[in-house]
N, CA, C and O atoms as a Tripos MOL2 file, in Angstrom:
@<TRIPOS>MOLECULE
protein
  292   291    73     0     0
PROTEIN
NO_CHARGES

@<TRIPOS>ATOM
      1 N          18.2910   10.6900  -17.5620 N.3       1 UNK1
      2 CA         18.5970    9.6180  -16.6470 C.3       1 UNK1
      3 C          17.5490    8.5160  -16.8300 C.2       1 UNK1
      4 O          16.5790    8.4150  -16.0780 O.2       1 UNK1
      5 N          17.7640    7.7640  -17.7740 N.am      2 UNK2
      6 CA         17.1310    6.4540  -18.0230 C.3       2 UNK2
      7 C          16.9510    5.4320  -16.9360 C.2       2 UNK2
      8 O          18.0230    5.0500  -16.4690 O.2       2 UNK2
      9 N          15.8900    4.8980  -16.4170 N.am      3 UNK3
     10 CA         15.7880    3.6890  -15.5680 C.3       3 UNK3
     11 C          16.7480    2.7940  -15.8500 C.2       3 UNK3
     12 O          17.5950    2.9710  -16.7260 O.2       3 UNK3
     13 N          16.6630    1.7280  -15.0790 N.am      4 UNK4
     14 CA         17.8540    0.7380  -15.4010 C.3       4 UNK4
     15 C          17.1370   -0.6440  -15.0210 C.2       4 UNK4
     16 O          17.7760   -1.6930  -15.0980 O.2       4 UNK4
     17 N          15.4270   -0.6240  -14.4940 N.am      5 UNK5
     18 CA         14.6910   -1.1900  -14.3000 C.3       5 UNK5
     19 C          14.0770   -1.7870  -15.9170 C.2       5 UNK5
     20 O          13.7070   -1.2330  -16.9520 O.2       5 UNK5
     21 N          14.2780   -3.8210  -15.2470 N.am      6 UNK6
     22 CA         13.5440   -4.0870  -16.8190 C.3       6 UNK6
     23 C          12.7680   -4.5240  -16.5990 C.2       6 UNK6
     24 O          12.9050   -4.6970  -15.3880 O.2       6 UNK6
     25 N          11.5990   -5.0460  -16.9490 N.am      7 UNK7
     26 CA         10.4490   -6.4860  -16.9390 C.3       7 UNK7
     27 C          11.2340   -7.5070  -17.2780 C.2       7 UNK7
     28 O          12.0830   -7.4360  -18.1670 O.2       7 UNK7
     29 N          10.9480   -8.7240  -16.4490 N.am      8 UNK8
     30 CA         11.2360  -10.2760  -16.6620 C.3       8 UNK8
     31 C          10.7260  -10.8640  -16.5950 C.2       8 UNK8
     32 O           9.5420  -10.5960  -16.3930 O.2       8 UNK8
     33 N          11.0860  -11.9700  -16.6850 N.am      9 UNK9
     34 CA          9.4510  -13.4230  -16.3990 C.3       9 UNK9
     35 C          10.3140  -13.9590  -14.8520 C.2       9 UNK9
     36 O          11.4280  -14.4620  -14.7060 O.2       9 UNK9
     37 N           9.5230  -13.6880  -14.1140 N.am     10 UNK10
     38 CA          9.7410  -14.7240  -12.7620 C.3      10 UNK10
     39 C           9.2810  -15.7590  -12.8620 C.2      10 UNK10
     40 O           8.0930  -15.8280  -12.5490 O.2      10 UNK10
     41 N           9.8660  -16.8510  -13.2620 N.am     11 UNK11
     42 CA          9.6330  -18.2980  -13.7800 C.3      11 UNK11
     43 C           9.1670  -19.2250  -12.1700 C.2      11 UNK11
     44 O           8.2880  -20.0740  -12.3170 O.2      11 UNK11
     45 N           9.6580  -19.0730  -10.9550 N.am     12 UNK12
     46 CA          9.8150  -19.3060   -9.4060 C.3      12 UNK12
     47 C           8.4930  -18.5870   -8.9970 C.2      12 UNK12
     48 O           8.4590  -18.6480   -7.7680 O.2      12 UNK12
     49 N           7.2480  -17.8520   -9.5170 N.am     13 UNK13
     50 CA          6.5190  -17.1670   -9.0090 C.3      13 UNK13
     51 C           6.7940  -16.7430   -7.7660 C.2      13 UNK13
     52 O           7.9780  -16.9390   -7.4930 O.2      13 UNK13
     53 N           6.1790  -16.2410   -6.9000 N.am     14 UNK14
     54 CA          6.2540  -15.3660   -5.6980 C.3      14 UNK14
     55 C           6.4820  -16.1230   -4.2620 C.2      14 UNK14
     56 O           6.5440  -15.5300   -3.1860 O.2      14 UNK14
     57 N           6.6140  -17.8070   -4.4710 N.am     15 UNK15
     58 CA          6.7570  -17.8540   -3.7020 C.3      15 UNK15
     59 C           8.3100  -17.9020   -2.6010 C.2      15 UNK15
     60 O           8.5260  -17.9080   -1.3890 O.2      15 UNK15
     61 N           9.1630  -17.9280   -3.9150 N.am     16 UNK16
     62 CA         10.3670  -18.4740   -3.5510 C.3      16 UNK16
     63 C          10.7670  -17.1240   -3.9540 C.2      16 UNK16
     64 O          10.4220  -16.4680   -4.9370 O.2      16 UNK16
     65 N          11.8500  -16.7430   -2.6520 N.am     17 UNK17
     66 CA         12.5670  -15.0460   -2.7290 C.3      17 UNK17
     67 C          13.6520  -14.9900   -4.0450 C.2      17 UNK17
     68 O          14.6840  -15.6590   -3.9880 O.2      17 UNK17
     69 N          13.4440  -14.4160   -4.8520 N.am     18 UNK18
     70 CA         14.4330  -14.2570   -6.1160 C.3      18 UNK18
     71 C          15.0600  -12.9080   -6.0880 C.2      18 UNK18
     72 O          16.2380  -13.0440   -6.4180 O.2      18 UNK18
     73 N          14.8040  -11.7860   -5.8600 N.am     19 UNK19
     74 CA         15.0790  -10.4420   -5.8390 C.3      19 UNK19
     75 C          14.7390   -9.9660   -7.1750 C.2      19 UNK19
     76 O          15.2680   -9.0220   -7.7620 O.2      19 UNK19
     77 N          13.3320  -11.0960   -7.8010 N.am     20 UNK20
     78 CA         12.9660  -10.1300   -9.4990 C.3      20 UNK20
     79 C          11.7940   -9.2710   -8.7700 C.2      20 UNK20
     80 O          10.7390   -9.3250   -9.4030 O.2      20 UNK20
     81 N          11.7450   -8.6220   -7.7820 N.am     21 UNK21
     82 CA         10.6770   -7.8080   -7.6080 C.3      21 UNK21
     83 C           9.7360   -8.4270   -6.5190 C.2      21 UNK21
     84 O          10.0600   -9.3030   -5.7180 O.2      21 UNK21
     85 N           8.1300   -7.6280   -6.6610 N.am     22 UNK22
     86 CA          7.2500   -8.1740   -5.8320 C.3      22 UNK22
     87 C           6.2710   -8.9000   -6.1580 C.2      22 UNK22
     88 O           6.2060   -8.7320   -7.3760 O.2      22 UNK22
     89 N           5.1090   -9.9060   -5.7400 N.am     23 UNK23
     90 CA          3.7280   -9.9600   -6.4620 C.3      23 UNK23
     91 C           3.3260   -8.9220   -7.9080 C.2      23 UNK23
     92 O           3.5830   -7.7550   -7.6160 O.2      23 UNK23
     93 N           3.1150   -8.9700   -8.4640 N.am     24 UNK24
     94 CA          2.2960   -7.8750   -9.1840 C.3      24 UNK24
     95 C           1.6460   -7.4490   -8.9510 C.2      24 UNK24
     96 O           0.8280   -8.2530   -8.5050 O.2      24 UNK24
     97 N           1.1630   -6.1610   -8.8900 N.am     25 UNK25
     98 CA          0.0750   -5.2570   -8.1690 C.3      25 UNK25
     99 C          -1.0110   -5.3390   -9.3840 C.2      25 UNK25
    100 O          -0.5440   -5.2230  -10.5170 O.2      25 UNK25
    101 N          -2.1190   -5.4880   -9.2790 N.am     26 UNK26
    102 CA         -3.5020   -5.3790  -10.2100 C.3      26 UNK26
    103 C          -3.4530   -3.7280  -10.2980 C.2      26 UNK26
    104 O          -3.1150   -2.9400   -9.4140 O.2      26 UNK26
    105 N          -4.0290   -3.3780  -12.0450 N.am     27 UNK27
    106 CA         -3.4540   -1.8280  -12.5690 C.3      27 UNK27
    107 C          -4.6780   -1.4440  -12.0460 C.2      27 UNK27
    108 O          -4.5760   -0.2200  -11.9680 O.2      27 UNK27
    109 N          -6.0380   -1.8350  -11.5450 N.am     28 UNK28
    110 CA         -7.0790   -1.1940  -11.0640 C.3      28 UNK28
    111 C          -6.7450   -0.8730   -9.7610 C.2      28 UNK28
    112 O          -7.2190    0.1540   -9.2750 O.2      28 UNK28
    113 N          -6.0450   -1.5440   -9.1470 N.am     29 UNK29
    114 CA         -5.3270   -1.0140   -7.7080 C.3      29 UNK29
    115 C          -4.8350    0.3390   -7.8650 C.2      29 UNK29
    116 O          -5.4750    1.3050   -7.4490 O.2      29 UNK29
    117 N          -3.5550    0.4540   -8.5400 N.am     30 UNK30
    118 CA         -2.8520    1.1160   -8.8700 C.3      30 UNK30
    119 C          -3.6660    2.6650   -9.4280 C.2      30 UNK30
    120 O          -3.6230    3.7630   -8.8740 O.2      30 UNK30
    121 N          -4.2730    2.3330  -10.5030 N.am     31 UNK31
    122 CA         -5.7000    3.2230  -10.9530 C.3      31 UNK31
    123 C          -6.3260    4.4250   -9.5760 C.2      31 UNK31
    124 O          -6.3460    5.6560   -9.5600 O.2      31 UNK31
    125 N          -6.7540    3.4510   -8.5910 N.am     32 UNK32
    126 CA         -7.3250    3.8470   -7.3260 C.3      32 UNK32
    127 C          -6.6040    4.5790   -6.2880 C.2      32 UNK32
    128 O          -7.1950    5.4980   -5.7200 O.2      32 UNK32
    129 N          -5.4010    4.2880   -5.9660 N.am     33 UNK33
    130 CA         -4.2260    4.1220   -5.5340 C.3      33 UNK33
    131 C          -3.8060    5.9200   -6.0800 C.2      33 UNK33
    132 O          -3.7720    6.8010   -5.2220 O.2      33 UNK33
    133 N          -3.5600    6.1950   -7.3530 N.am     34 UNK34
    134 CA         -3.2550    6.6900   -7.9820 C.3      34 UNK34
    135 C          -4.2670    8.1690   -7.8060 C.2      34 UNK34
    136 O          -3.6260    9.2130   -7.6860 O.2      34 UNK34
    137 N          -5.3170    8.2410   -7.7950 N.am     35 UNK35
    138 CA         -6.5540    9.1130   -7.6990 C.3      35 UNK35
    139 C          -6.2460   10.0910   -5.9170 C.2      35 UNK35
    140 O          -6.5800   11.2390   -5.6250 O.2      35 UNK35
    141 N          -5.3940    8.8740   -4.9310 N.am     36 UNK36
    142 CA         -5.4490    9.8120   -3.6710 C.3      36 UNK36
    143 C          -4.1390   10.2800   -4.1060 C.2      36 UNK36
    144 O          -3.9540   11.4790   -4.3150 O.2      36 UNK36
    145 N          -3.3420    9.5290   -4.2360 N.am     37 UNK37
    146 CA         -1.7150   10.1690   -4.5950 C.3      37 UNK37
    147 C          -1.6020   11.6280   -4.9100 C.2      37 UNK37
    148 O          -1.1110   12.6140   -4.3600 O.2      37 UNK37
    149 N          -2.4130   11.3090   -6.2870 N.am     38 UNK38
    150 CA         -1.7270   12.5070   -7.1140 C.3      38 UNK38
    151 C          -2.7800   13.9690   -6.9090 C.2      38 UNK38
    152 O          -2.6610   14.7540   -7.8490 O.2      38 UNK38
    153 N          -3.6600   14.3570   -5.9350 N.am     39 UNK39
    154 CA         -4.3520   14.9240   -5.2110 C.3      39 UNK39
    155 C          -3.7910   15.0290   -3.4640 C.2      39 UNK39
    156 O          -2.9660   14.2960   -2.9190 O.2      39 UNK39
    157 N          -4.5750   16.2260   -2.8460 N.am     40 UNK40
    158 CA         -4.8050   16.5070   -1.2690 C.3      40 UNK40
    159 C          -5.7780   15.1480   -0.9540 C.2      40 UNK40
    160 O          -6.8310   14.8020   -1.4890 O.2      40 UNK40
    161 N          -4.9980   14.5320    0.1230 N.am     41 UNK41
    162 CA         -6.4600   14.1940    1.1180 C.3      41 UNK41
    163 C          -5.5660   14.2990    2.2200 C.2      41 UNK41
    164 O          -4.4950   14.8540    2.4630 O.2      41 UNK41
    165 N          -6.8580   13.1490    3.1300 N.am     42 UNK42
    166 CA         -6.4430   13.0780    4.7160 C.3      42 UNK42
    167 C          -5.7870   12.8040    4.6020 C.2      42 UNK42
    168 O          -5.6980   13.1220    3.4160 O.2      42 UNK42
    169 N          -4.5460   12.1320    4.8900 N.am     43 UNK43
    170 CA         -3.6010   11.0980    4.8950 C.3      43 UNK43
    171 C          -2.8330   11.4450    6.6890 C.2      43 UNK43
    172 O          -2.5750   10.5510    7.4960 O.2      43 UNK43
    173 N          -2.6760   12.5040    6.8580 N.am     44 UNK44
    174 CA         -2.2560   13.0320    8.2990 C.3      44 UNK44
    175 C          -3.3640   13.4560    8.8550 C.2      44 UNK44
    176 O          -3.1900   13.6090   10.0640 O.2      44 UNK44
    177 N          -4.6260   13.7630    8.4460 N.am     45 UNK45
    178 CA         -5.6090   14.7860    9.2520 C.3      45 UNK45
    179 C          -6.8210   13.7310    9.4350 C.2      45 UNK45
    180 O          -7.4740   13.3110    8.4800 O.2      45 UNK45
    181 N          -7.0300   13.3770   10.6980 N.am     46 UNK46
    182 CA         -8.4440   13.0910   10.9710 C.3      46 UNK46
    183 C          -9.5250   14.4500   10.9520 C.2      46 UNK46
    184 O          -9.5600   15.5000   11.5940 O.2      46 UNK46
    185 N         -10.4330   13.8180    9.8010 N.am     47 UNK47
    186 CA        -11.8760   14.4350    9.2870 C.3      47 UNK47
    187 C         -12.7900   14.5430   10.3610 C.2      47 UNK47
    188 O         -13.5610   15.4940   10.2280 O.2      47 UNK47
    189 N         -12.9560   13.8200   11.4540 N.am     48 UNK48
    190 CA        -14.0410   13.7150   12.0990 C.3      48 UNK48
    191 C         -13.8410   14.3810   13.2020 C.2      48 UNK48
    192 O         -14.6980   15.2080   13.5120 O.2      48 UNK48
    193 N         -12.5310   14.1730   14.1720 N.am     49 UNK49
    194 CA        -12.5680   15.0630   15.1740 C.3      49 UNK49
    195 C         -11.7090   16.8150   14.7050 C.2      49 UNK49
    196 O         -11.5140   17.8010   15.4170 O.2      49 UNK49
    197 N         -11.3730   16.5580   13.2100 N.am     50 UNK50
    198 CA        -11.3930   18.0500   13.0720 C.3      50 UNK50
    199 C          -9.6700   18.7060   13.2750 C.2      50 UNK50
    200 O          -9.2550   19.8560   13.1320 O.2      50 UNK50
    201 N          -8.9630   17.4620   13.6520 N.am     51 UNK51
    202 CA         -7.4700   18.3450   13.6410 C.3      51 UNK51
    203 C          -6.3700   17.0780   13.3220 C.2      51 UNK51
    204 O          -6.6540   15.9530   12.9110 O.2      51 UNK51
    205 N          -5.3680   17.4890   13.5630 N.am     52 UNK52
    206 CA         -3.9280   16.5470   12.6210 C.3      52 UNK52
    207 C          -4.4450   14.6710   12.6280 C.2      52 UNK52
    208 O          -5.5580   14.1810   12.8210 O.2      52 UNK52
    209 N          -3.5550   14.2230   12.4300 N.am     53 UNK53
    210 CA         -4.1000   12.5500   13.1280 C.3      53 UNK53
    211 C          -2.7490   11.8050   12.5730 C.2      53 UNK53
    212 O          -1.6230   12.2900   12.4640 O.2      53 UNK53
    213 N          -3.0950   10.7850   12.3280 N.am     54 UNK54
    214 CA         -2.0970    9.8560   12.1840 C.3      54 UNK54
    215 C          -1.8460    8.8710   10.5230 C.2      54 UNK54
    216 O          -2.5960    7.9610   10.1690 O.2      54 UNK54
    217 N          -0.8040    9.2890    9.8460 N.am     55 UNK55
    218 CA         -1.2880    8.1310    8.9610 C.3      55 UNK55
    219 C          -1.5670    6.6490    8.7480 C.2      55 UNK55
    220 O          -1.9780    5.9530    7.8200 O.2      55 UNK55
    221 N          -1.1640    6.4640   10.0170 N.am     56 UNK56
    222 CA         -1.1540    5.1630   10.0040 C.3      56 UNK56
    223 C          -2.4910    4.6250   10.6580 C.2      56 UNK56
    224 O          -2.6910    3.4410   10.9290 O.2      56 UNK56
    225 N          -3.3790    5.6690   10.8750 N.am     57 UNK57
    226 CA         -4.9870    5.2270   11.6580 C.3      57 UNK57
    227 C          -5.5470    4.5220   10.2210 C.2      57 UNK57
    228 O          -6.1460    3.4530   10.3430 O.2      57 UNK57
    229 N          -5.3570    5.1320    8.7620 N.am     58 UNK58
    230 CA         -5.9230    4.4460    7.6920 C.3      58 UNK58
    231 C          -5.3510    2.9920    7.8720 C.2      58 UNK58
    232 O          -6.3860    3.5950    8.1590 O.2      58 UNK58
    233 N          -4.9840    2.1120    7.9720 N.am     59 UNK59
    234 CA         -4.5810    0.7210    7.7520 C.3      59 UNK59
    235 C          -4.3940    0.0300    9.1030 C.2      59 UNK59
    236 O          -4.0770   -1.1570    9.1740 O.2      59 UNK59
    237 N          -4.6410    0.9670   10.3990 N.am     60 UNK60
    238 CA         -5.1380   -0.0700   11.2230 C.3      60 UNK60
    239 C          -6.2830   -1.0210   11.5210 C.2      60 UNK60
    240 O          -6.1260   -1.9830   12.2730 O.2      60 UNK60
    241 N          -7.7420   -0.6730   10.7700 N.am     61 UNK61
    242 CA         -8.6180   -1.3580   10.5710 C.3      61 UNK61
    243 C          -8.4440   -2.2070    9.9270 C.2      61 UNK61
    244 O          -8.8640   -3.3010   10.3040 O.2      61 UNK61
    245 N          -7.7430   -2.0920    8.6510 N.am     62 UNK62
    246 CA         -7.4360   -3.2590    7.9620 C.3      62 UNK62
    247 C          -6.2960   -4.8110    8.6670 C.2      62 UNK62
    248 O          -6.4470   -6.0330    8.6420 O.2      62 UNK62
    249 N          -5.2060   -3.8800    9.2260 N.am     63 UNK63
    250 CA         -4.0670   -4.6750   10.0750 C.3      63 UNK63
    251 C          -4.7610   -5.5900   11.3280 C.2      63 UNK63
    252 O          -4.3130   -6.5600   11.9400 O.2      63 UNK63
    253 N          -6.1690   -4.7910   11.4550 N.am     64 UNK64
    254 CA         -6.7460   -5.7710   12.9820 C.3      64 UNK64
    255 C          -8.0480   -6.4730   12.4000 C.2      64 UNK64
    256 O          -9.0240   -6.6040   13.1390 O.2      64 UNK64
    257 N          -8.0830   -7.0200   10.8130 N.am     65 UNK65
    258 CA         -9.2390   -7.4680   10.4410 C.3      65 UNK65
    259 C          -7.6070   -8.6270   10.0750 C.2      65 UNK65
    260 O          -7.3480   -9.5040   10.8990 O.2      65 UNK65
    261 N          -7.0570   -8.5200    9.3190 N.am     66 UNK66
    262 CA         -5.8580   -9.7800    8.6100 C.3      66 UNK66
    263 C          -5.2730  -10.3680    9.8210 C.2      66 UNK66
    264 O          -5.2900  -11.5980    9.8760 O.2      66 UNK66
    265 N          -4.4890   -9.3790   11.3170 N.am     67 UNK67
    266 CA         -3.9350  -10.3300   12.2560 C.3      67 UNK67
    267 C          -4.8510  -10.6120   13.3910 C.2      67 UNK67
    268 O          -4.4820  -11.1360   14.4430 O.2      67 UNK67
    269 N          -6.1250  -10.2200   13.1110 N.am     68 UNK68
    270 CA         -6.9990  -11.0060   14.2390 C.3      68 UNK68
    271 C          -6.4100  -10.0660   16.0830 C.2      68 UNK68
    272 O          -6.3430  -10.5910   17.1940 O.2      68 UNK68
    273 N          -6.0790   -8.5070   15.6540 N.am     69 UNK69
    274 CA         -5.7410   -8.0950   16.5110 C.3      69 UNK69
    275 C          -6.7690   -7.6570   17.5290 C.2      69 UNK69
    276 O          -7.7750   -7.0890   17.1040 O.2      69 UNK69
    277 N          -6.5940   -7.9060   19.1300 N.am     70 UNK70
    278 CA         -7.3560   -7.2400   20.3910 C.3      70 UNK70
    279 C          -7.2520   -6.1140   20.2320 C.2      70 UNK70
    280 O          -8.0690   -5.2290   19.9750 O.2      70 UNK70
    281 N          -5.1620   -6.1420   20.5430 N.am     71 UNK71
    282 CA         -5.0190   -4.6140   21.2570 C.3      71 UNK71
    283 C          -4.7620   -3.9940   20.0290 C.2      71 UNK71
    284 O          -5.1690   -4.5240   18.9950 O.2      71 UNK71
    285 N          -3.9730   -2.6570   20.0000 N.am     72 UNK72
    286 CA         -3.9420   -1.8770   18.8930 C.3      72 UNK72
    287 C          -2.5260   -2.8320   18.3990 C.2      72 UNK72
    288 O          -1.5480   -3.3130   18.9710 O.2      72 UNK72
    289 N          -3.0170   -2.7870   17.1140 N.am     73 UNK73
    290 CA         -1.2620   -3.5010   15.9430 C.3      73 UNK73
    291 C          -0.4490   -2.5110   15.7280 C.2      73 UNK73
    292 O           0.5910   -2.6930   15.0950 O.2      73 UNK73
@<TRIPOS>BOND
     1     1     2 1
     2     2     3 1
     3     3     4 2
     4     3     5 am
     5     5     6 1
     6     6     7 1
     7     7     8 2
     8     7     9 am
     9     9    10 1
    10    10    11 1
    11    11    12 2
    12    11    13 am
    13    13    14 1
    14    14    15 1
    15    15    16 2
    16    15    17 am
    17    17    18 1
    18    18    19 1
    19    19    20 2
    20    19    21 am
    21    21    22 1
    22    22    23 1
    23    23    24 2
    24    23    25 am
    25    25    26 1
    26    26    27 1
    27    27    28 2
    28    27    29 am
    29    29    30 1
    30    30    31 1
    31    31    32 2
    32    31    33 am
    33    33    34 1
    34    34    35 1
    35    35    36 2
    36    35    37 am
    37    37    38 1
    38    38    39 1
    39    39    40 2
    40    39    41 am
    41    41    42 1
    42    42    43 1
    43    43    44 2
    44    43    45 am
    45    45    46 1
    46    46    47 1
    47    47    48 2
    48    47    49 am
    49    49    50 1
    50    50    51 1
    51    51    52 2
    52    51    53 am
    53    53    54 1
    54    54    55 1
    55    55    56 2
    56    55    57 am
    57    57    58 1
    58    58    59 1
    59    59    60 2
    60    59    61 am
    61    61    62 1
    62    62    63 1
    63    63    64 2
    64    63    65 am
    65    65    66 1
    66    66    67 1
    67    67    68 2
    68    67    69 am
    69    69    70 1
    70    70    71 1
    71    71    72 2
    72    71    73 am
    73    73    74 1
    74    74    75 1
    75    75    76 2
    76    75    77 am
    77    77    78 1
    78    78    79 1
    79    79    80 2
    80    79    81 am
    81    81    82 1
    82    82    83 1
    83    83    84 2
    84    83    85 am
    85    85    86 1
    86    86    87 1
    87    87    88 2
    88    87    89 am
    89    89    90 1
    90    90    91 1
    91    91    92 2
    92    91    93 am
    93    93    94 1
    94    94    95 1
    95    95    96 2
    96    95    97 am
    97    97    98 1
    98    98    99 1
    99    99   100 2
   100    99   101 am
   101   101   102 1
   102   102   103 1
   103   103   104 2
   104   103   105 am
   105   105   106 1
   106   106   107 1
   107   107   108 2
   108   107   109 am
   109   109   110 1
   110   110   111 1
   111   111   112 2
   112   111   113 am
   113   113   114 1
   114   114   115 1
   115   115   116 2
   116   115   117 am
   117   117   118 1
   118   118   119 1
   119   119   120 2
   120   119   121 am
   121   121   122 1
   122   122   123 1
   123   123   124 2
   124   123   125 am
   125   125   126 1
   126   126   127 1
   127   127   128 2
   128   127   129 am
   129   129   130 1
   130   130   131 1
   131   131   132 2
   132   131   133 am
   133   133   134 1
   134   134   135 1
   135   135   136 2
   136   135   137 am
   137   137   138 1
   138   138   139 1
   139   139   140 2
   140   139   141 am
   141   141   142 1
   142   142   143 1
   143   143   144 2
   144   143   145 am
   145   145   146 1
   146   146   147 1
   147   147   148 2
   148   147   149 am
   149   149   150 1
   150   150   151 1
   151   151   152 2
   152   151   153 am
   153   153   154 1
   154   154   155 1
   155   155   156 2
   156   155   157 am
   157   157   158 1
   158   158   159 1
   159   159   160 2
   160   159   161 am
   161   161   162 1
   162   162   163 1
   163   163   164 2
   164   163   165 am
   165   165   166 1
   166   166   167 1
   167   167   168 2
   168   167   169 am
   169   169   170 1
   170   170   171 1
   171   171   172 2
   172   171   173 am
   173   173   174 1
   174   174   175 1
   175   175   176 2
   176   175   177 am
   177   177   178 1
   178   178   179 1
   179   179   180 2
   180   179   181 am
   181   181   182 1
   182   182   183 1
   183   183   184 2
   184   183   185 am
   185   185   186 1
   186   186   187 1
   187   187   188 2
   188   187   189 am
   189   189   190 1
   190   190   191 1
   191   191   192 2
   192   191   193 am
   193   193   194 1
   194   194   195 1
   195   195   196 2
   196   195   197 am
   197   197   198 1
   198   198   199 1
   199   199   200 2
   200   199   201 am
   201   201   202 1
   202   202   203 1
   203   203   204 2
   204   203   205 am
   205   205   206 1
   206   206   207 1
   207   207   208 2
   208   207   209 am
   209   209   210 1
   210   210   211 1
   211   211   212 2
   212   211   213 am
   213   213   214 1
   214   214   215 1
   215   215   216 2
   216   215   217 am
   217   217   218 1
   218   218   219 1
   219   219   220 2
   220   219   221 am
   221   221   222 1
   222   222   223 1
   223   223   224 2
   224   223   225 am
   225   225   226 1
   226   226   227 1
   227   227   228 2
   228   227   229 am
   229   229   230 1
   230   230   231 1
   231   231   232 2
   232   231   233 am
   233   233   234 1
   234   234   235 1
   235   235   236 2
   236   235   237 am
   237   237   238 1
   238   238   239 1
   239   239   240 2
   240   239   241 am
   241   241   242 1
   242   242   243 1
   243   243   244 2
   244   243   245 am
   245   245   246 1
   246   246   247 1
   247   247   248 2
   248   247   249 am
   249   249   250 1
   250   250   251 1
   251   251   252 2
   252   251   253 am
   253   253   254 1
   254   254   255 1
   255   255   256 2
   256   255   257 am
   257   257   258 1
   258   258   259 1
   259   259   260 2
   260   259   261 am
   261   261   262 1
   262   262   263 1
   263   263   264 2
   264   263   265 am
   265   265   266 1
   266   266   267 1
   267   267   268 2
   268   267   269 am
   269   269   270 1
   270   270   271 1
   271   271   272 2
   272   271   273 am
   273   273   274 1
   274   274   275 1
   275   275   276 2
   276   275   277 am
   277   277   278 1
   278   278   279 1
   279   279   280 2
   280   279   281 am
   281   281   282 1
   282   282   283 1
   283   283   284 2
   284   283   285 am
   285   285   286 1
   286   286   287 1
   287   287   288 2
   288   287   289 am
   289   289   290 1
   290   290   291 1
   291   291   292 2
@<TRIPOS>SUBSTRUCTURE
     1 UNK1         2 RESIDUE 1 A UNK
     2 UNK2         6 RESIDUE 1 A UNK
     3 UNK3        10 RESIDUE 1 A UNK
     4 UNK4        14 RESIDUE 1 A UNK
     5 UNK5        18 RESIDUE 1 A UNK
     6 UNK6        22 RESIDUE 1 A UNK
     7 UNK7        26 RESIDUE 1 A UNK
     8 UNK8        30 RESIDUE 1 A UNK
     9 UNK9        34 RESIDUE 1 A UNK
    10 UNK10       38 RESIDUE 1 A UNK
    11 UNK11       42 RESIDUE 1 A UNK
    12 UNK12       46 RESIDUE 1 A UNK
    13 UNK13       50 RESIDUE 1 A UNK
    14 UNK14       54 RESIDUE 1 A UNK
    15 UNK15       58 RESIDUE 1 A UNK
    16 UNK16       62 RESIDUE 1 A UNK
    17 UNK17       66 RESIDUE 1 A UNK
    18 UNK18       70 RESIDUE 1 A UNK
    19 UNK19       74 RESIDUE 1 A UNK
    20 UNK20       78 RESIDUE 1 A UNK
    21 UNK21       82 RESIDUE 1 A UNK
    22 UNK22       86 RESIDUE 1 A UNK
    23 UNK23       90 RESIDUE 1 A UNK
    24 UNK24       94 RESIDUE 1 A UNK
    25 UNK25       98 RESIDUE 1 A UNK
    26 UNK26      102 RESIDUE 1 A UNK
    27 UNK27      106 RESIDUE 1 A UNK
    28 UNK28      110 RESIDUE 1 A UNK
    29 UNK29      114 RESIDUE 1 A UNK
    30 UNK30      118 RESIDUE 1 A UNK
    31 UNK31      122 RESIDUE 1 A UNK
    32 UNK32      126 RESIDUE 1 A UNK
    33 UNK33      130 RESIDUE 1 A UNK
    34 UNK34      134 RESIDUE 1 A UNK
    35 UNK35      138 RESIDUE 1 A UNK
    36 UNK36      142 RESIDUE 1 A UNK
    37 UNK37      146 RESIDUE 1 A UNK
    38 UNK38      150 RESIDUE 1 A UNK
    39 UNK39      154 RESIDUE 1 A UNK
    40 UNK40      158 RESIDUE 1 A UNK
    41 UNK41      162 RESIDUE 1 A UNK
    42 UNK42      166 RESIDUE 1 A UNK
    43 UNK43      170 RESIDUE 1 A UNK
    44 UNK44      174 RESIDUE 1 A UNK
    45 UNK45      178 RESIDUE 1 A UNK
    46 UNK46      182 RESIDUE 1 A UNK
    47 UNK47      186 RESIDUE 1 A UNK
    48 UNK48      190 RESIDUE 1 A UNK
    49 UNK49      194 RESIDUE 1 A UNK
    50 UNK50      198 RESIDUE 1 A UNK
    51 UNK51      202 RESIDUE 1 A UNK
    52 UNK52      206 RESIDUE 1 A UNK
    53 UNK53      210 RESIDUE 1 A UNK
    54 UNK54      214 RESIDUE 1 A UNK
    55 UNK55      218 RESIDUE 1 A UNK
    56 UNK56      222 RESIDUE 1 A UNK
    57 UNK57      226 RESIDUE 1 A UNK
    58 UNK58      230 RESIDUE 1 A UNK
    59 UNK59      234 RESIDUE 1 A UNK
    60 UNK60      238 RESIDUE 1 A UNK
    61 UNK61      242 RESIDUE 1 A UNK
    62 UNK62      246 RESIDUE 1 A UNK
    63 UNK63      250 RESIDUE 1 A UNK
    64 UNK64      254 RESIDUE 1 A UNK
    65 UNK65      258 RESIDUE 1 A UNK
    66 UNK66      262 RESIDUE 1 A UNK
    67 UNK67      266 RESIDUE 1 A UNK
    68 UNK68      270 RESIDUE 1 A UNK
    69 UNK69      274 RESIDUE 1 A UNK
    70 UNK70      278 RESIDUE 1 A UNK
    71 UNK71      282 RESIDUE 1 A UNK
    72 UNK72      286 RESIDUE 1 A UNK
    73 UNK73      290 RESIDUE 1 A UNK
């Protein structure tokens, strides 16, 4: 079962919606990205108090540093 996914040139860059895909992701991202993936980590378990947690606690620090959030985002 062959992809059916090709590479193109998005000539319109990213800003204008085309449906050729997304931004390009940088392969050192991906690299990094790649290291928790394909391994165990936290991803559900908070480390510190020791039992299940949330995945989404990883990217709320980040979500309340970009929207300038008070309460929780």
């Amino acid at each position: 079962m062959a992809s059916t996914l090709r590479r193109v040139i998005n000539a319109s860059g990213v800003i204008i919606h085309t449906n050729l895909g997304r931004a390009p992701i940088d392969a050192d991202l991906w690299t990094r990205a790649g290291e928790i993936a394909t391994r165990y980590s936290n991803l559900e378990f908070d480390l510190d108090a020791g039992e299940r947690g949330a995945r989404d606690q990883h990217l709320e620090p980040i979500c309340r540093t970009l929207f300038d959030c008070e309460a929780q985002c």
